[in-house]
C-alpha positions in Angstrom: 167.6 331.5 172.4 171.4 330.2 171.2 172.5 329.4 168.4 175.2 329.0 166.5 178.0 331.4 166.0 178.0 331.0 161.8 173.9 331.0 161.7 173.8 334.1 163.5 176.6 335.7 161.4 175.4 334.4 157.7 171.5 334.0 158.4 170.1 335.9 161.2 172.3 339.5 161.4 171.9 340.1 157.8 168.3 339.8 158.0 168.2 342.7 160.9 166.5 339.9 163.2 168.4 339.5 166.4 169.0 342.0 169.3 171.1 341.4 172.1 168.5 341.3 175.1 170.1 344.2 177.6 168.2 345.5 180.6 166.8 348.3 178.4 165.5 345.8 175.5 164.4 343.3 178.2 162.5 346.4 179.8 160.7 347.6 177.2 159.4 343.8 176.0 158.1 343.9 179.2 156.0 347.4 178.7 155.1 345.8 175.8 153.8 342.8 176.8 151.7 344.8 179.8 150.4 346.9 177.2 148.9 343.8 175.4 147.7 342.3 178.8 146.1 346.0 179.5 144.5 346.3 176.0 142.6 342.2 176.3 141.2 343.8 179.6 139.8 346.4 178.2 138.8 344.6 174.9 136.8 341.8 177.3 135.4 344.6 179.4 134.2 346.4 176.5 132.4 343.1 175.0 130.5 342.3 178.2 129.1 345.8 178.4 128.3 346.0 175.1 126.5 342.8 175.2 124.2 344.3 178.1 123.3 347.4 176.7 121.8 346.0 173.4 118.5 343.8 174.4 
């Protein structure tokens, strides 16, 4: 996302809430974003066989 040079500098840094994306940042939002993919597989896997194993 840009933005401006005096929002980032009066609003946003202060605050704590942008990073500069580098390959090690972009990296890791990617772990995380497999994780979350990874953890609604299991969550929908879980549902169906928990829905088969109750009559």
């Amino acid at each position: 996302m840009k933005v401006r040079a005096g929002f980032y500098l009066k609003l946003l840094l202060p605050k704590g809430k942008p990073t500069l994306l580098t390959p090690e940042v972009l990296k890791e939002m990617q772990l995380q974003q497999e994780r979350i993919e990874a953890e609604k597989k299991r969550g929908c896997r879980q549902e169906a066989g928990d829905g088969s194993r109750n009559p």
